[in-house]
C-alpha positions as CSV (number, residue, x, y, z in Angstrom):
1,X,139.9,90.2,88.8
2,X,140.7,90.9,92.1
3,X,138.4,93.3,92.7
4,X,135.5,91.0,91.5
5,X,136.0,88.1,93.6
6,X,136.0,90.5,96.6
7,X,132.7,91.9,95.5
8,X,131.7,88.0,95.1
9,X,133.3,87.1,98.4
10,X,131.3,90.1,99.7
11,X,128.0,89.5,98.4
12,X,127.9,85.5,99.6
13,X,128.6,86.5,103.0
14,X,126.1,89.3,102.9
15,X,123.5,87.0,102.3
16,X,124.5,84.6,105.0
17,X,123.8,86.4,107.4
18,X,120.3,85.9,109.3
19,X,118.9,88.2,110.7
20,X,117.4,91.8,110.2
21,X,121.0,92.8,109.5
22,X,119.4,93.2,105.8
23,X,117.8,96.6,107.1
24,X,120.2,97.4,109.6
25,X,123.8,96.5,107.3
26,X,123.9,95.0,104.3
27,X,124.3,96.6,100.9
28,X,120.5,96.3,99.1
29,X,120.0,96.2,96.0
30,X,120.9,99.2,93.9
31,X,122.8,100.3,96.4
32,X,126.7,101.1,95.4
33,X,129.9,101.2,97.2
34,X,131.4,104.1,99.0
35,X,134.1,105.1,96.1
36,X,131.6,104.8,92.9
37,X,129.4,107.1,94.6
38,X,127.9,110.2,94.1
39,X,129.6,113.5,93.3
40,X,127.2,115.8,92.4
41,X,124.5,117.1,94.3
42,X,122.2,116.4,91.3
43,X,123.2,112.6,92.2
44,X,121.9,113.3,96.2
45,X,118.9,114.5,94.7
46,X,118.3,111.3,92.3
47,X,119.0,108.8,95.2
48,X,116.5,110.5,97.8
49,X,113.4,110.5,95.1
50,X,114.3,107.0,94.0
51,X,115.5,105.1,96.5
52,X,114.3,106.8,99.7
53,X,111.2,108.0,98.9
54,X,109.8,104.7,97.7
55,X,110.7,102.7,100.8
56,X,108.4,104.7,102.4
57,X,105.5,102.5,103.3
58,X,103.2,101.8,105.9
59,X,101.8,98.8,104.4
60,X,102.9,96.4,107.1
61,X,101.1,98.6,109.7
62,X,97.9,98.9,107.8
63,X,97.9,94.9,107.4
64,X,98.3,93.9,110.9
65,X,96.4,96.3,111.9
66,X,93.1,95.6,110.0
67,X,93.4,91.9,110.6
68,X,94.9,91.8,114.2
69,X,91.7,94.1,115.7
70,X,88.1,95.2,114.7
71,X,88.6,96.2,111.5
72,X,88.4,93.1,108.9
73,X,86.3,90.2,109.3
74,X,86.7,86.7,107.1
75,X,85.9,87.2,103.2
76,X,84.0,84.5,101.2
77,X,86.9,83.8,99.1
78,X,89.4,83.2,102.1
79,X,91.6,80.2,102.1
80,X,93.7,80.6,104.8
81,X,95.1,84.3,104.5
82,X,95.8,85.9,108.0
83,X,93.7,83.2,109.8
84,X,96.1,82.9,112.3
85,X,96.9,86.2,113.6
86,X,92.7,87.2,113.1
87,X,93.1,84.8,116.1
88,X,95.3,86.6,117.7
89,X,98.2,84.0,117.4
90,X,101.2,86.6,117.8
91,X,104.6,85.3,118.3
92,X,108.1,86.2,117.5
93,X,108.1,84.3,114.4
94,X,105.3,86.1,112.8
95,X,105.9,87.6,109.3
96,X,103.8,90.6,110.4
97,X,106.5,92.2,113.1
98,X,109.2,91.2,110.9
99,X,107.6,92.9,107.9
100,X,107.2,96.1,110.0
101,X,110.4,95.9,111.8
102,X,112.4,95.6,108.2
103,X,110.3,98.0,106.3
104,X,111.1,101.0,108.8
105,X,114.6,99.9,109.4
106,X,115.4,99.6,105.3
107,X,114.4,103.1,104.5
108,X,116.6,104.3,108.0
109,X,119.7,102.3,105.7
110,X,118.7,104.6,102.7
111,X,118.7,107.4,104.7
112,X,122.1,107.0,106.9
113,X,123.5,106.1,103.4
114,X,122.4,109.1,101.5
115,X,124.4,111.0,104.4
116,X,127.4,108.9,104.2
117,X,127.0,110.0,100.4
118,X,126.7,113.8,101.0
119,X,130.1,113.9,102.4
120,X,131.6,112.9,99.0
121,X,129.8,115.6,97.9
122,X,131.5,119.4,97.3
123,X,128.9,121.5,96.5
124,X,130.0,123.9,93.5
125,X,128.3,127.2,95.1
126,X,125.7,128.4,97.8
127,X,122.5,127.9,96.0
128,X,123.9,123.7,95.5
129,X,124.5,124.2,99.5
130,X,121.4,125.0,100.0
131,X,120.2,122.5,97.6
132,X,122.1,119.9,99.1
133,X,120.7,120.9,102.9
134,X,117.8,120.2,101.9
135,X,117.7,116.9,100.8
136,X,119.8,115.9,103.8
137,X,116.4,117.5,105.3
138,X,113.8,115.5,103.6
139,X,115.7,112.5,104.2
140,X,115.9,112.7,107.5
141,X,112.2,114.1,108.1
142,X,111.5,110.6,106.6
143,X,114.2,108.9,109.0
144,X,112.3,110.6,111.9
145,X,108.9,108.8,110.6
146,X,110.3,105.7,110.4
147,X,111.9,105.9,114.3
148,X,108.2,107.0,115.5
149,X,106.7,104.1,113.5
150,X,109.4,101.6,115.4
151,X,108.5,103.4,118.7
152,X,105.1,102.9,118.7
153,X,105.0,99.2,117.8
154,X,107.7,97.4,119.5
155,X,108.2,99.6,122.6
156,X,106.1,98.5,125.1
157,X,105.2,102.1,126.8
158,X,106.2,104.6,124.5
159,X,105.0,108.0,126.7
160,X,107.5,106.5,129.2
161,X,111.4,107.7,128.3
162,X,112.8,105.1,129.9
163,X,111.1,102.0,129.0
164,X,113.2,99.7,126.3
165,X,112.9,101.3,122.9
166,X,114.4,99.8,119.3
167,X,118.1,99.8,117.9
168,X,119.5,103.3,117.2
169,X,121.0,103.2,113.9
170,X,122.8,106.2,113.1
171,X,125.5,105.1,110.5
172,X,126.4,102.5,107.5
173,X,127.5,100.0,109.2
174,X,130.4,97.6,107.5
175,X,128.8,93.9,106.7
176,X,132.2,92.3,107.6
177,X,132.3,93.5,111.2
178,X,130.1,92.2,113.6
179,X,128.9,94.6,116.5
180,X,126.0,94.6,119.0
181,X,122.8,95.9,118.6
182,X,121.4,97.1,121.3
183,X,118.3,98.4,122.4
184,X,118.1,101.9,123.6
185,X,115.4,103.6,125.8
186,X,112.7,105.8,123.9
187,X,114.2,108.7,125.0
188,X,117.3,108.3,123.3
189,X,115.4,107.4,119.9
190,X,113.3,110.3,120.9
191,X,116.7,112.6,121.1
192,X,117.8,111.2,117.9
193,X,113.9,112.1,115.9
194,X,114.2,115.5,117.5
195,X,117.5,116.6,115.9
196,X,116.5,115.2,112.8
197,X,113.0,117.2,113.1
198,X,114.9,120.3,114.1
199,X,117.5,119.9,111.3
200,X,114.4,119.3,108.7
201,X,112.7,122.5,110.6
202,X,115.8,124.9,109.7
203,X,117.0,123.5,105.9
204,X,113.6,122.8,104.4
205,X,112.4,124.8,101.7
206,X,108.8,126.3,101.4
207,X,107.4,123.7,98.9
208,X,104.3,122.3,99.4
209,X,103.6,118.9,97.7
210,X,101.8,116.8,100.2
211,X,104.0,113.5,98.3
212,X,107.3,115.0,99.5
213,X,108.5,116.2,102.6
214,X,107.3,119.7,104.0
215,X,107.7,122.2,106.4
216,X,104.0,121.1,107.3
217,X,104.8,117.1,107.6
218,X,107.8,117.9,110.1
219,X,104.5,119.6,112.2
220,X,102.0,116.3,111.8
221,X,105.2,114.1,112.6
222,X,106.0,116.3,116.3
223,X,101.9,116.5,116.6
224,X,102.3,112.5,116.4
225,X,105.5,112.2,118.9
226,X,104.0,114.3,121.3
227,X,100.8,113.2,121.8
228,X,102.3,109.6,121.8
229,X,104.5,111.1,124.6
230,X,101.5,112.4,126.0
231,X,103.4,116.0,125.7
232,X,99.9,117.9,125.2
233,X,101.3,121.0,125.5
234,X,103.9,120.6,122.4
235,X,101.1,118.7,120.8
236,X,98.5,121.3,120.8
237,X,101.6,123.4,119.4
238,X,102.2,121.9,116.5
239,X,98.7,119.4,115.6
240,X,97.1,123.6,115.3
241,X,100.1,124.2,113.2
242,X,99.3,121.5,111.3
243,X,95.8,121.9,110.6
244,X,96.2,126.0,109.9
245,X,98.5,124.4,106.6
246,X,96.2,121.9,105.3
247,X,92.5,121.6,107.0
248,X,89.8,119.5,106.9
249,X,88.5,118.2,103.7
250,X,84.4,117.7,103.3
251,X,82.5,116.5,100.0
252,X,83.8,115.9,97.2
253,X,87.5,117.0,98.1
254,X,87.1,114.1,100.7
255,X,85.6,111.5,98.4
256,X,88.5,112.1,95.7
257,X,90.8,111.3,98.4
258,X,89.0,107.3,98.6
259,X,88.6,107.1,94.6
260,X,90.6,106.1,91.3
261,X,92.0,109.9,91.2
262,X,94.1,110.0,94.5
263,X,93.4,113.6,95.3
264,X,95.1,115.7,97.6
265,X,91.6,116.2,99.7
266,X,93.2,117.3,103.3
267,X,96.5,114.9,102.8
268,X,99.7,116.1,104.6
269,X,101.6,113.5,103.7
270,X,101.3,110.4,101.3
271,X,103.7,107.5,99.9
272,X,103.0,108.2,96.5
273,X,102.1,104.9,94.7
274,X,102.1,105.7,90.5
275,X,100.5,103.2,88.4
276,X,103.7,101.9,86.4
277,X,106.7,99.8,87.9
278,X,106.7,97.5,90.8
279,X,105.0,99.3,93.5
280,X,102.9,97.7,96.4
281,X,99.3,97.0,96.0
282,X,97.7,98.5,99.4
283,X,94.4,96.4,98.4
284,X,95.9,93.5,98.0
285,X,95.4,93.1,101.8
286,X,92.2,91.9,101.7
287,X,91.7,90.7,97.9
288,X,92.9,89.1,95.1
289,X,91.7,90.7,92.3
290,X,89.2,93.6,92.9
291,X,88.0,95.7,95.4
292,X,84.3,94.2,95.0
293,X,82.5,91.0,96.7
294,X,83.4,89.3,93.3
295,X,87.0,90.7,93.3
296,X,88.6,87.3,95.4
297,X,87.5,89.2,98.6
298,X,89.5,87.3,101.4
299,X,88.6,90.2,104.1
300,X,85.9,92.5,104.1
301,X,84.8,94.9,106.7
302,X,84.3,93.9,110.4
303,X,80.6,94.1,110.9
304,X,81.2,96.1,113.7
305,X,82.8,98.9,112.1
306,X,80.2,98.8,108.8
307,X,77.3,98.9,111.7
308,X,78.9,102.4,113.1
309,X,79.0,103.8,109.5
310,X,75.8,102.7,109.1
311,X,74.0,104.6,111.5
312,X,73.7,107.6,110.0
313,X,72.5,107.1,105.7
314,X,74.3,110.7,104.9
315,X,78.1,109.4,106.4
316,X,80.2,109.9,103.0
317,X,82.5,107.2,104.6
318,X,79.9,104.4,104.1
319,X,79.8,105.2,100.8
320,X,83.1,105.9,99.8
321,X,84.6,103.2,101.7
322,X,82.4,100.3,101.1
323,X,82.1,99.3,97.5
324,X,78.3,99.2,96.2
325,X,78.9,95.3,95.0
326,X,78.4,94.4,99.0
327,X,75.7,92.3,99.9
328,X,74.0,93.4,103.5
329,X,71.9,90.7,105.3
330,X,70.0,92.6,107.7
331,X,69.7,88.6,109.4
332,X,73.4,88.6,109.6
333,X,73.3,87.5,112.9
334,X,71.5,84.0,112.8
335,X,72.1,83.1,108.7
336,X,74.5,80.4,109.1
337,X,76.1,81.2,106.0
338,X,76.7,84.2,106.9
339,X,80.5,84.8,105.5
340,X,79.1,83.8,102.1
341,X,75.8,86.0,102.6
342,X,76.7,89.3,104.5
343,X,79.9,91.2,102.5
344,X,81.4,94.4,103.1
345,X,84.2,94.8,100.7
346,X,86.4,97.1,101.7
347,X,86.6,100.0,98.8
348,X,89.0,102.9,100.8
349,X,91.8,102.0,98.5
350,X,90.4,101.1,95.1
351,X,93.3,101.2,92.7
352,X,94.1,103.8,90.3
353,X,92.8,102.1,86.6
354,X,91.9,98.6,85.8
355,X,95.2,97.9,84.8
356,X,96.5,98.8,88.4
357,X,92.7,97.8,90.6
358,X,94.6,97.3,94.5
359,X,97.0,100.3,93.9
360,X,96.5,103.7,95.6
361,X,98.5,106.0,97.4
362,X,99.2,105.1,101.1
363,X,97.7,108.3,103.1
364,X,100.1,108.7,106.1
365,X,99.4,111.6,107.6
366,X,96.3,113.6,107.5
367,X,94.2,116.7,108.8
368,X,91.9,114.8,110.7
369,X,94.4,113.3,112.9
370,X,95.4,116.7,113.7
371,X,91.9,117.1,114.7
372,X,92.2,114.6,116.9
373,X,95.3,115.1,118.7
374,X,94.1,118.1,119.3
375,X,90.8,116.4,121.1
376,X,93.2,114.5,123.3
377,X,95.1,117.4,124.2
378,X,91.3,118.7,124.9
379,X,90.2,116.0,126.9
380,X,93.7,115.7,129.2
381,X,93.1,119.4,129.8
382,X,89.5,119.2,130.4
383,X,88.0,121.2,127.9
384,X,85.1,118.3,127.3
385,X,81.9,120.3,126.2
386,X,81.3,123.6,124.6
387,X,80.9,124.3,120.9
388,X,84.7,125.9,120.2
389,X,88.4,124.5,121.4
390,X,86.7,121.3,123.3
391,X,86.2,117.5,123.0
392,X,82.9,118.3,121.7
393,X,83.5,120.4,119.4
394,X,86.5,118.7,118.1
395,X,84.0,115.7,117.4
396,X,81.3,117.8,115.8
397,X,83.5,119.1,113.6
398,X,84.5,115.6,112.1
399,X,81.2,113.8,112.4
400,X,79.4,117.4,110.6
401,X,82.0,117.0,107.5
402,X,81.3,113.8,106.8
403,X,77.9,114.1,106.4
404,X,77.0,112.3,109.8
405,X,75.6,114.6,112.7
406,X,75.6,118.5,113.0
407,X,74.8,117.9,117.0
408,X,77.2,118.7,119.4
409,X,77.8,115.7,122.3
410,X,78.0,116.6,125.6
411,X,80.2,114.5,128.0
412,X,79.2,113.5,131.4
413,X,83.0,113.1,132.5
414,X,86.3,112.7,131.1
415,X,85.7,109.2,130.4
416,X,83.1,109.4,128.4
417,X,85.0,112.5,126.5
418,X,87.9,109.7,126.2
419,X,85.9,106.7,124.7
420,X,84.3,109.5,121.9
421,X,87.9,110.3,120.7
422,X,88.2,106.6,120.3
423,X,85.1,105.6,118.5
424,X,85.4,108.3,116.1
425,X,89.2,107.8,115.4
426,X,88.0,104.1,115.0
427,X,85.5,105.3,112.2
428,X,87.4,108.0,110.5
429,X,91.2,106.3,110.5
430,X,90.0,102.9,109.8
431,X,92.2,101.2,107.8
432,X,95.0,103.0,107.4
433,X,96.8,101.5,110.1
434,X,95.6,103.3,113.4
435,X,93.6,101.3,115.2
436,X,95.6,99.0,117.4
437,X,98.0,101.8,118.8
438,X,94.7,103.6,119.4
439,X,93.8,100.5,121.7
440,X,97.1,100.2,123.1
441,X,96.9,104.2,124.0
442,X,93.2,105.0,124.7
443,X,91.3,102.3,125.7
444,X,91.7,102.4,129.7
445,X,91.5,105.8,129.4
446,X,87.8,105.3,127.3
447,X,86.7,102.5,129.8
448,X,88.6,100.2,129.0
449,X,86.9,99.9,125.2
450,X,89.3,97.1,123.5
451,X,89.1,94.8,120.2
452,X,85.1,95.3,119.7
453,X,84.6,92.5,117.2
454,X,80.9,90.8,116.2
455,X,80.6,87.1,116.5
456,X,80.1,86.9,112.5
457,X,84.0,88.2,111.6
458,X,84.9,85.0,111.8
459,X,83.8,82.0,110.3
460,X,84.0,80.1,113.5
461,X,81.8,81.2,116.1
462,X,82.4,80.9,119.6
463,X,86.1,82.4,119.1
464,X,87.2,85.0,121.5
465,X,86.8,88.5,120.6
466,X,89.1,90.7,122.0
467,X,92.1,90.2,124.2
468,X,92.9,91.7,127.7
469,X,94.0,95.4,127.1
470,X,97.0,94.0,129.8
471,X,98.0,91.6,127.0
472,X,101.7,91.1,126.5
473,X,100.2,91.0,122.0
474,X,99.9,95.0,122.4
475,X,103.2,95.5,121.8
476,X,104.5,93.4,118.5
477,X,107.7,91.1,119.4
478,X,110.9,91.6,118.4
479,X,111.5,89.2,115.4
480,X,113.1,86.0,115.4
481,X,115.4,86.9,112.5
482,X,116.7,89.6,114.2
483,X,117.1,87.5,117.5
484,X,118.8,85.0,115.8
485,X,121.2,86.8,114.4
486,X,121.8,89.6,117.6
487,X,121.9,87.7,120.3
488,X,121.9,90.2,123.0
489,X,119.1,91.9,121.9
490,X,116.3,91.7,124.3
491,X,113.0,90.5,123.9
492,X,109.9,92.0,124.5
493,X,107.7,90.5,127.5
494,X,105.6,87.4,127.0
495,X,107.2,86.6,123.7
């Protein structure tokens, strides 16, 4: 009896507390306490594919992202969703940061818990060592994922190692005892990834199943970091490692990636998302019901965006990605009903069966990222033009498997070399969840090329369009919650 009105006692405090302490501290649910865990390695194993692996998720970025920028305009069946932050109202109270910020910081609980865990663990002979080794390596390949993911939204310059980065949390932390989080700079978080990444790098085994952690996403996630950390060297190193494991996909190994099937195309990485139990519905986004005009369409493609597929009638992107229920006015522009008459529905993710229609697999990490990281890389170098290891051919090589252009561009300068990286990383990693760290990284670098939104994405004309690429919004704020509760956190500027 004693024993359950200290789990009682535990569980109401637990939920008194306010702030993101429910993806930094508490116990979740499922989770179990230290001394009733596991004590097999089999158990290690059953707790990283069900627990870990699911909280994997980069749903929140994909949201904000599509509404915040270029990428969504208002749907005909809108009644309110996202209104707000399409007009770029960004504050600390905003569910979006919050839902990033405790999305990222959950699965790093999992994680530090399945360590705690391990220790209880005695493995029975060398092959369960080695066993046991790697999980502790998947799971923290996934931890280092999460830490980039933090980085890149809520510090406000991540290629500089000393500006303010996010809370390092290394360990399970006891709910009754009350310690400080603090920020730390990115270089410390950037420590922290690295020995993870190197830990993954010399347990993982050589399996290669692009919905569990490989040898091959450890390369796309330093590819990432580095180029982030404008580290082109170490970038080039491992974006070419990437790509020699898993390269582009063209026709139909590209489509299946966009259609009911979920196939592995040129995938490095995806949250797997099966059509039974409670999972997330990635195209619930932007609809209600279908991924059609009919479907309860509350976004649908920025007009901007559906113009630059447009341009060229062979682009398998047009196709795949905008469902053949839209209705294109070619008088867009001066049809007052525009919203209503001109719909784009958004058809990249568009659900496994009819019984599961907004459900897909989120695709996280992918070959023609790789491509171009390696274009930046390219561009910092100044290897613009020439048809092998340049900008150019870099961009040839995405726009020719697509269907769009065989022609190779040449760039005047390293500006114009710049603003082609953007555009086509706009195009080809649209919606899934790219576009405003793109912004935040590459736009004064591409002449100043921001939010690039058409007057008819909203269904208020005369609203502004883009923001100041010196705006305080391109970083996301710390969240209330967690200010309220951690007092000497500090917040990010203009927030």
């Amino acid at each position: 009896m004693k024993k359950i009105k200290n789990i009682l006692f535990l569980a109401f405090f637990t939920l008194s507390i306010v702030s993101c302490d429910d993806a930094l501290e508490i116990v979740q649910d499922g989770e179990i306490y230290r001394e009733d865990a596991f004590k097999t390695v089999a158990d290690l194993r059953k707790y990283l594919n069900g627990d870990i692996y699911n909280r994997v998720d980069n749903t929140s970025e994909i949201a904000f992202t599509t509404v915040f920028t270029d990428e969504v305009g208002i749907g005909p069946d809108n009644g309110g969703q996202g209104l707000q932050l399409h007009r770029f109202v960004l504050n600390a109270n905003s569910g979006d940061a919050a839902g990033l910020w405790n999305t990222q910081y959950t699965l790093i609980n999992r994680v530090n818990r399945l360590i705690e865990f391990s220790d209880l663990v005695t493995p029975n002979n060398e092959v369960e060592t080695v066993q046991r080794d790697i999980i502790l390596a998947e799971a923290r390949t996934l931890r280092a994922y999460a830490y980039l993911q933090l980085l890149a939204f809520f510090s406000t310059n991540v290629s500089d190692p000393t500006a303010l980065g996010v809370i390092l949390s290394d360990k399970v932390y006891d709910p009754l005892v009350v310690e400080p989080r603090l920020r730390v700079s990115n270089q410390v978080i950037f420590d922290f990834i690295e020995a993870d990444l190197l830990f993954a790098e010399n347990n993982l085994s050589p399996a290669a199943d692009y919905k569990f952690v490989t040898r091959n996403l450890v390369n796309a996630i330093r590819a990432r970091m580095y180029v982030y950390r404008k580290d082109y060297v170490k970038a080039r190193q491992y974006a070419s490692a990437a790509l020699t494991a898993r390269p582009l996909a063209t026709g139909a190994a590209y489509a299946g990636m966009w259609s009911v099937n979920d196939t592995a195309g040129e995938i490095i990485y995806a949250a797997s998302r099966p059509t039974g139990g409670t999972w997330g519905n990635i195209a619930s986004t932007w609809y209600f019901n279908t991924t059609s005009a009919s479907g309860g369409c509350f976004h649908d493609m920025g007009r901007n965006l559906f113009n630059l597929l447009d341009q060229f009638p062979n682009d398998i992107r047009k196709t795949a990605w905008v469902d053949a229920s839209a209705a294109i006015n070619a008088n867009y522009l001066t049809d007052i009903n525009y919203v209503e008459n001109d719909i784009l529905p958004i058809n990249k993710y568009p659900g496994k069966t009819q019984q599961q229609p907004l459900r897909n697999d989120l695709k996280i990490f992918r070959a023609s990222e790789m491509v171009f990281i390696l274009a930046e890389c390219d561009a910092n170098d100044g290897l613009l033009n020439g048809a092998a290891n340049s900008v150019a051919a870099r961009i040839r090589s995405i726009r020719s498997s697509r269907g769009a252009t065989n022609v190779l561009p040449v760039y005047a300068d390293a500006q114009a070399a710049w603003a082609s990286i953007l555009l086509e990383r706009r195009k080809e990693l649209a919606f899934e969840g790219h576009r405003y760290l793109d912004i935040k990284r590459l736009a004064t670098l591409a002449g100043s090329q921001g939010i690039d939104r058409n007057v008819t994405d909203d269904a208020i004309r005369g609203l502004p369009l883009t923001l100041p690429l010196s705006d305080h919004r391109f970083t996301l704020p710390i969240p209330q919650l967690e200010v309220a509760g951690n007092i000497t956190i500090q917040q990010n500027p203009g927030y």
